[in-house]
Each structure stands twice: as structure tokens, then as C-alpha cells.
BAFI-3210 file (N, C-alpha, C; in Angstrom, 3 decimals, decimal comma, padded with zeros to 6 digits):
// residues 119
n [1|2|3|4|5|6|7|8|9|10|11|12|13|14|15|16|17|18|19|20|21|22|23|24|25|26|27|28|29|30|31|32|33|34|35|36|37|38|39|40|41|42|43|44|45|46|47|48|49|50|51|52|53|54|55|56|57|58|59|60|61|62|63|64|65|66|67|68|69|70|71|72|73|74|75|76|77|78|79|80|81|82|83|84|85|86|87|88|89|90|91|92|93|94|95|96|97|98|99|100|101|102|103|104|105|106|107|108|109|110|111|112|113|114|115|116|117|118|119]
n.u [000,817|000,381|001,482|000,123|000,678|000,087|-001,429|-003,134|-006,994|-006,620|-003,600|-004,238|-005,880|-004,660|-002,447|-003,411|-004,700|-002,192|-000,870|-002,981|-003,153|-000,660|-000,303|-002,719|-001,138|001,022|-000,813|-001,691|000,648|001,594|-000,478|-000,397|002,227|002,270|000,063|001,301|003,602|001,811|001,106|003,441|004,252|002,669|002,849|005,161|005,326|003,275|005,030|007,023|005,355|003,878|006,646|007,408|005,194|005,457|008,258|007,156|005,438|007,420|008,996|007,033|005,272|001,397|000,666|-000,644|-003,443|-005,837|-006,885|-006,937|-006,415|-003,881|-003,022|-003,250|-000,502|-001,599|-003,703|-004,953|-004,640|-005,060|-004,616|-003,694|-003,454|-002,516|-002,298|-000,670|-000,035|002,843|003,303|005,131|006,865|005,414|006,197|006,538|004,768|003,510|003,704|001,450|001,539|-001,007|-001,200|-003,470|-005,214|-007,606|-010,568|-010,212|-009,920|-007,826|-004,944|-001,447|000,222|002,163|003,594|005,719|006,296|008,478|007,178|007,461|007,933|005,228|002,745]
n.v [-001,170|002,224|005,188|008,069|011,114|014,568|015,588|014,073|014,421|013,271|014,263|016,634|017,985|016,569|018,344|020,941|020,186|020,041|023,042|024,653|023,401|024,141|027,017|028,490|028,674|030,182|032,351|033,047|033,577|035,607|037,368|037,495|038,807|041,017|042,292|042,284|044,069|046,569|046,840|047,207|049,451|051,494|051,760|052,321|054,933|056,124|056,099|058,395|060,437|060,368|061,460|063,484|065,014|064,011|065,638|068,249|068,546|068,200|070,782|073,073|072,287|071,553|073,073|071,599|070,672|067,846|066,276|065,375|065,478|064,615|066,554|066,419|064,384|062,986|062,015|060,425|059,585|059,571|061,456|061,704|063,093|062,053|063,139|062,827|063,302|061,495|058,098|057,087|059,379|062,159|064,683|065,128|065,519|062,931|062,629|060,599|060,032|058,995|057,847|056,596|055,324|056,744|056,040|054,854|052,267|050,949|051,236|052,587|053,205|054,110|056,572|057,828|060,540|062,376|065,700|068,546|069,797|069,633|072,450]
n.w [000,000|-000,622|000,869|001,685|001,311|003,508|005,870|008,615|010,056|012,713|013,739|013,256|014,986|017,942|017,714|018,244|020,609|022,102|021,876|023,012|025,792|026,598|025,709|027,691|030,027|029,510|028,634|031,267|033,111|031,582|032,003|035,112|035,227|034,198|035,853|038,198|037,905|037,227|039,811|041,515|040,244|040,629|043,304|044,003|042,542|044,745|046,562|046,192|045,563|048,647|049,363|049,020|050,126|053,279|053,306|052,338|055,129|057,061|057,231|056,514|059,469|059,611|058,062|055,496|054,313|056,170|054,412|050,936|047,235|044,564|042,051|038,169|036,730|038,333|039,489|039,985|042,846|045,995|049,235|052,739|055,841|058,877|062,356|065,943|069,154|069,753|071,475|072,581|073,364|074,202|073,534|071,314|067,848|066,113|062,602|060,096|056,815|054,376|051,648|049,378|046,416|044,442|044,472|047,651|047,778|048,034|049,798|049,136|050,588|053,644|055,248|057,997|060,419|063,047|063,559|065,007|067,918|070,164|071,050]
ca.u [000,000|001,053|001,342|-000,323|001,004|-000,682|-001,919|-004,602|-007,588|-005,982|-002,884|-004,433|-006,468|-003,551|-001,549|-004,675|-004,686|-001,444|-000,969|-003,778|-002,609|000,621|-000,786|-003,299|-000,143|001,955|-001,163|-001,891|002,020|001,928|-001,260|000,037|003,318|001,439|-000,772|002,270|004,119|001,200|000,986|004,541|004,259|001,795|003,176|006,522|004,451|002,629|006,101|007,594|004,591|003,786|007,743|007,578|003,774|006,200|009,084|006,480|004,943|008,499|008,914|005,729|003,863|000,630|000,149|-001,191|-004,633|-005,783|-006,738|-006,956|-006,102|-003,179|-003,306|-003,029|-001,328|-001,660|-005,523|-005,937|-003,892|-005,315|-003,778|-004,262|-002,354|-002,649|-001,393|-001,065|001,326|003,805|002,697|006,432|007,364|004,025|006,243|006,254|003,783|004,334|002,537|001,674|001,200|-001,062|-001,129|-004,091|-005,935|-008,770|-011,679|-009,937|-009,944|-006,225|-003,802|-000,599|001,944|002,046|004,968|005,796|008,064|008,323|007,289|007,759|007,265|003,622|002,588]
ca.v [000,000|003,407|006,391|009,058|012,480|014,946|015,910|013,713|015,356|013,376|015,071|018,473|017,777|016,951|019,484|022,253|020,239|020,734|024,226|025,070|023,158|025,308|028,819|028,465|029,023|031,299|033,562|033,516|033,953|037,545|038,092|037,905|039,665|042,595|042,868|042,839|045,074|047,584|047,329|047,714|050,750|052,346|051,725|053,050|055,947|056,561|056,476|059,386|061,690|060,692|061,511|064,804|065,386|063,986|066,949|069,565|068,419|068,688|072,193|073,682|071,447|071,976|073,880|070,861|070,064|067,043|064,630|065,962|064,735|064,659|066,931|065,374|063,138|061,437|062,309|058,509|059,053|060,757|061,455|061,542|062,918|061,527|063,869|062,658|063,096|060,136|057,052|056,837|061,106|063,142|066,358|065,065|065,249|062,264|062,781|059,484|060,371|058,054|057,840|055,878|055,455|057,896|055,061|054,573|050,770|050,313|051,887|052,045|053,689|054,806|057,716|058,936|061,613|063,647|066,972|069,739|069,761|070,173|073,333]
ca.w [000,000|-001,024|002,056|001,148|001,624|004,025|007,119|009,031|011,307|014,025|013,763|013,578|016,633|018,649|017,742|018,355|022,098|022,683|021,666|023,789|027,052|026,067|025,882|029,397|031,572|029,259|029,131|032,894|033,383|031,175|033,011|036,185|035,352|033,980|037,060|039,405|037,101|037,160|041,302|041,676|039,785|041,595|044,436|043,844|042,342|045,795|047,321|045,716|046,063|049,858|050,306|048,835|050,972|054,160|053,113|053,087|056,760|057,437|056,627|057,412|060,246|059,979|056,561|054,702|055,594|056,730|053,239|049,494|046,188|043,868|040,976|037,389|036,214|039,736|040,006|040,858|044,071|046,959|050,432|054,506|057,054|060,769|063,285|066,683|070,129|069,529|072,730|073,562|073,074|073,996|073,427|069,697|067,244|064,661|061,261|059,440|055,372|053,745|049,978|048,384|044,993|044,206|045,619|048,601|048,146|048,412|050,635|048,935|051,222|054,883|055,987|059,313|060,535|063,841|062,894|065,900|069,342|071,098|072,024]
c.u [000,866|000,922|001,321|000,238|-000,040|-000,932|-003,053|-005,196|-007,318|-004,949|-002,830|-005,153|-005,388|-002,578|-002,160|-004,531|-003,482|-001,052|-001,813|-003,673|-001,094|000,281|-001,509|-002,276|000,675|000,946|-001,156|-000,353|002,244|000,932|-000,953|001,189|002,864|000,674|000,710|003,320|002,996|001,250|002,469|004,780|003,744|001,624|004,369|006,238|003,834|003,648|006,752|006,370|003,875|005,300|007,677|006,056|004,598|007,452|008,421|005,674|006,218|008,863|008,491|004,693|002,437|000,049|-000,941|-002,387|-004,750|-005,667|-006,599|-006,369|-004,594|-003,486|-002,690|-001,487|-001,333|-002,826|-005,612|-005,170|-004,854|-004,764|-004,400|-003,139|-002,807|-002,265|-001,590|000,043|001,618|003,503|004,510|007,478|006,419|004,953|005,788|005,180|004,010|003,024|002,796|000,534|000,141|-001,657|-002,557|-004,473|-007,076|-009,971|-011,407|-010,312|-008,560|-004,976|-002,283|001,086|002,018|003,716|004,717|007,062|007,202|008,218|007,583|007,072|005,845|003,547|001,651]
c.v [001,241|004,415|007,392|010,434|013,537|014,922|015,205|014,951|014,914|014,097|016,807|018,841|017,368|017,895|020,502|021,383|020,299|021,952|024,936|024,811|024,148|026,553|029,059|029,123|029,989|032,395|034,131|033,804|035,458|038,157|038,584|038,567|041,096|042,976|043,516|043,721|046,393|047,994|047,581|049,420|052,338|052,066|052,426|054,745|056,777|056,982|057,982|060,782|061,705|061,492|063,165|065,657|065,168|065,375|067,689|069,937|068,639|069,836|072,915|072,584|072,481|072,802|073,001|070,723|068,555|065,941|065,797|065,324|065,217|065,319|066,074|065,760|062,045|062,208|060,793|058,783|060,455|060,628|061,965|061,546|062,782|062,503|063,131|062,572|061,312|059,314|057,312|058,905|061,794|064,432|066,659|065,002|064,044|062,455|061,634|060,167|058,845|058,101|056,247|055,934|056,049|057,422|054,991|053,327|050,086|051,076|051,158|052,165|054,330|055,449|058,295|059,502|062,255|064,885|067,962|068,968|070,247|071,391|073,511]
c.w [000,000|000,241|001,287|002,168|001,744|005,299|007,843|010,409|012,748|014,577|013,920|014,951|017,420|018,680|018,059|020,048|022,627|022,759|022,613|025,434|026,823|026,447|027,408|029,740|030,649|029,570|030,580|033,252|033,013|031,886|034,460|036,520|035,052|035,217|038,385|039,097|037,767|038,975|041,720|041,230|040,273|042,720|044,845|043,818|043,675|046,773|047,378|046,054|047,789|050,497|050,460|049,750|052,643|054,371|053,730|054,682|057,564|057,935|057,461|057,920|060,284|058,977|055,491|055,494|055,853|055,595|052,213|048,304|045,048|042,552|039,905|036,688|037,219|040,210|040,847|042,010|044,816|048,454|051,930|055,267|059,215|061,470|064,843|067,621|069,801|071,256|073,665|073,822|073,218|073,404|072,062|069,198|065,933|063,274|060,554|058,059|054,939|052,591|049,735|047,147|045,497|044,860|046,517|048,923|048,745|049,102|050,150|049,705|052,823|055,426|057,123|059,395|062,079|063,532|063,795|066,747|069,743|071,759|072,530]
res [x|x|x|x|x|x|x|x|x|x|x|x|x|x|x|x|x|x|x|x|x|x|x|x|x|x|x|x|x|x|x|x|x|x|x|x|x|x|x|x|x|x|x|x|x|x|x|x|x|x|x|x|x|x|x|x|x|x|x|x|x|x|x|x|x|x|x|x|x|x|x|x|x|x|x|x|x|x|x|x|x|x|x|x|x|x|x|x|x|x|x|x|x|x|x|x|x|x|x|x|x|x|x|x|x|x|x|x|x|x|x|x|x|x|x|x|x|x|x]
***
């Protein structure tokens, strides 16, 4: 008998189920590198503008008010500052910064600093 040249539909069906057990885990692999990419980012992100919101409490205690939002292009971040005598230092006041996203679902960064003495 002669072998015929060509492709059978078994062959294309196994090769379509492996390909497909294949891809599953690469996609979920870029999926989940992209997600923790993007939260790294905006987290790093929250760092840099609570540090520079920590500076200015520095500075001038007491100038910033209490929450408010990030002008753009960090609208999605908005911010909260704690004030409160320090448990182990009453003279101190410690200010804890805290940087979230615009919903206030996720808290991405918490800063403290001693800012001046209690008067």
C-alpha cells in the first residue's frame, strides 16, 4: 500500500490540544506579570509623592490640611495625614502620610516623621 502524503484530522487535533494546554499558563504567566508590574508601579508611584507630601509636613507642620487629592497626572492618588502626640514622646507630634488610589480601596503607602514639638 502506497502512504499518502498529508496531514490527518488526528494530527491536527492533537496538535490544536497541545498548543492550547501550552498557551493556558503562558497567558496567565503575562497576566500575572502585567498585574504585578502595574501594582509595583503604583506603588513606587505613591512612594515618591507621599515623600515629597512627608518633606512639606516637614517644613511647614501643619500647613497641609488634613486629606486631598493629587493633581493630574496622579488624580488617581489621593492622600491623609494623621497627626497625633507620639505614645512613647508626647512632646512630639508624629505625622503618618497616607497615599491611596482615588476610591480609597487600596492603601498604597504609609509615611511617618516627627514633625515639631507640642505646644
Amino acid at each position: 500500500m502506497k502512504k499518502e502524503a498529508g496531514i490527518s484530522l488526528l494530527e491536527v487535533l492533537f496538535t490544536a490540544m497541545v498548543l492550547v494546554i501550552l498557551a493556558v499558563p503562558i497567558i496567565y504567566g503575562l497576566q500575572r506579570t502585567l498585574k504585578l508590574f502595574t501594582k509595583a508601579n503604583n506603588t513606587t508611584t505613591a512612594v515618591y509623592l507621599g515623600e515629597d507630601l512627608l518633606f512639606e509636613e516637614i517644613i511647614q507642620p501643619d500647613k497641609l490640611e488634613d486629606k486631598g487629592e493629587f493633581p493630574s497626572p496622579f488624580n488617581y492618588y489621593s492622600w491623609e495625614i494623621k497627626r497625633e502626640p507620639d505614645p512613647d514622646h508626647p512632646e512630639f507630634i508624629k505625622a503618618t502620610i497616607i497615599v491611596k488610589n482615588t476610591y480609597g480601596r487600596e492603601k498604597y503607602v504609609f509615611l511617618s516623621t516627627f514633625t515639631k514639638e507640642k505646644e
